[in-house]
C-alpha angles and dihedrals in degrees: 000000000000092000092054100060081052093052108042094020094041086229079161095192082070093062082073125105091199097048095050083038088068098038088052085055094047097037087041095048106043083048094065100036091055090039108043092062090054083053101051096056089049099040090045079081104031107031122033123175107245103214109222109257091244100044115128101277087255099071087061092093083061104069092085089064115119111234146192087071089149092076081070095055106035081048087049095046086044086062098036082056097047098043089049123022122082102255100243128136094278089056090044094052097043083049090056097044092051096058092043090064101038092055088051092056096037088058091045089055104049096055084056103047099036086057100034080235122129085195100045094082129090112311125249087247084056101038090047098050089047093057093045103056086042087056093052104042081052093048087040091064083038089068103032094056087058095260111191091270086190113129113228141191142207118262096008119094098209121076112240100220155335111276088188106171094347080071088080096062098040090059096039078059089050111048088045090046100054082032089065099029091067099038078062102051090050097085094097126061113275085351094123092032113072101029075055088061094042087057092047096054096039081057096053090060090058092044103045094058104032073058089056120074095206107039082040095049085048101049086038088241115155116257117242111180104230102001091116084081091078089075085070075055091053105037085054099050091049094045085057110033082060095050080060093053090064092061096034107052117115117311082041121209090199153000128240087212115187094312083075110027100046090052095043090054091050096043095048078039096064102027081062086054097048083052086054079233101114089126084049085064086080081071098025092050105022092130090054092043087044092057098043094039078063098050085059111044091046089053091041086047084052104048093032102046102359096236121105117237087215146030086255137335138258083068087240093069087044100060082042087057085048088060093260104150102240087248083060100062097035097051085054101042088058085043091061087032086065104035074059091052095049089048089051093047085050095056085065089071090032104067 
């Protein structure tokens, strides 16, 4: 909509990504901070958080936390996006992820909710299955639509090779994995939140100059023609992710539940892609990785040798089994989550 006063009433500051970047954070954020109270009144009835029988015993006073908050600031970042981005195919395809995966979560959280169960949602065999046919209907237009298929890699300038069809799968792998990754991480207050907004704006930076000829030709980053437009993506998310946080720092008012992990994990998922930066998710995502790379290895160590690697998996409820305060965790998992972030921003000069 802003682009188009620019572009049929000539209102110029609007042809800038920058300027609608930072509207889309303000519009974004003030929506979901007006908007999620209202939420929570209504969802306290409706939408309860079920805490999972084997959490750590202080997570028991939270069983009366309305969840699915995520349906608010995805909403709110739909209509940031709308209201601000140039429509093009980057902006189409990020719209369409988002309510995919939305819808996936949105039908995970209210099985639970509707039976007070943890386990009476989707099962990991559905929800799997789910996200994975929504990944690769999205790849699949990816490719179709002649998606840069070249393979890169963190901190070397030249692609390695040519992924051609292959492409298809690799991203499907990509947007599940982070999907679930963050859907793991998200079992603490703000836990999820803030290493989600350190991946988004480590993302605009990637996207703003792969968008640009010039800043792209000098980093040796590859050109993508209107992929800047994902920063009005970012600068959304962020705008309402921290709008969240408001709401969902300890003690939390409410969870964002799988409407809003498993989106946030697609979405940061396939704007990595479109930054031709899915092996700088190790950096970008570490937190996430990190947590799911525990929840493997615990389960492999069980069925292989039938000991646990940790007190409990996923790590944070390890270090809360440790007598670390849940703060605690969280304020240093953010802390590793930026240092990440800061190591992936530096691969865009060493290359």
């Amino acid at each position: 909509m802003l682009y188009f006063l620019y572009s049929h009433f000539d209102i110029n500051i609007f042809h800038y990504i920058s300027v609608r970047a930072i509207i889309a954070f303000f519009f974004s954020f003030l929506l979901t901070v007006i908007l999620m109270p209202k939420y929570i009144k209504q969802a306290k009835s409706k939408f309860t958080q079920p805490i999972y029988s084997l959490a750590p015993k202080t997570h028991e006073q939270k069983s009366k936390t309305p969840t699915m908050g995520g349906i608010v600031f995805i909403s709110s970042s739909l209509i940031a996006i709308v209201l601000c981005a140039k429509i093009n195919f980057y902006v189409i395809l990020s719209i369409l992820t988002l309510i995919l995966f939305m819808i996936i979560g949105i039908i995970d959280d209210i099985s639970k909710a509707k039976s007070n169960d943890n386990r009476a949602g989707l099962s990991a065999r559905q929800k799997f299955i789910l996200q994975t046919i929504a990944a690769f209907f999205i790849s699949l237009i990816l490719y179709f639509h002649h998606f840069d298929t070249y393979f890169y890699i963190p901190f070397y300038k030249h692609p390695l090779f040519n992924m051609k069809f292959f492409a298809i799968f690799f991203w499907t792998f990509v947007i599940v994995g982070i999907s679930n990754a963050v859907n793991l991480t998200d079992g603490l207050d703000g836990l999820a939140t803030m290493p989600s907004v350190l991946a988004f704006f480590t993302l605009s930076i990637f996207l703003y100059l792969m968008g640009n000829a010039i800043f792209s030709h000098y980093l040796f980053l590859p050109f993508e023609k209107g992929v800047g437009e994902g920063v009005i993506i970012t600068s959304s998310l962020i705008g309402a992710l921290l709008g969240f946080l408001w709401y969902n720092a300890n003690p939390a008012e409410v969870f964002m539940g799988d409407t809003g992990s498993l989106s946030i994990g697609a979405i940061i998922a396939l704007l990595a892609i479109f930054a031709k930066s899915e092996i700088l998710l190790f950096f970008i995502g570490f937190v996430f990785i990190m947590e799911t790379l525990s929840v493997m290895l615990q389960v492999g160590s069980f069925k292989t040798t039938g000991k646990r690697i940790f007190l409990m998996a996923p790590i944070h409820h390890h270090f809360e089994k440790m007598g670390w305060r849940e703060n605690k965790v969280t304020i240093r998992f953010w802390i590793i989550a930026l240092i990440m972030n800061i190591i992936a921003i530096l691969s865009i000069k060493i290359r």
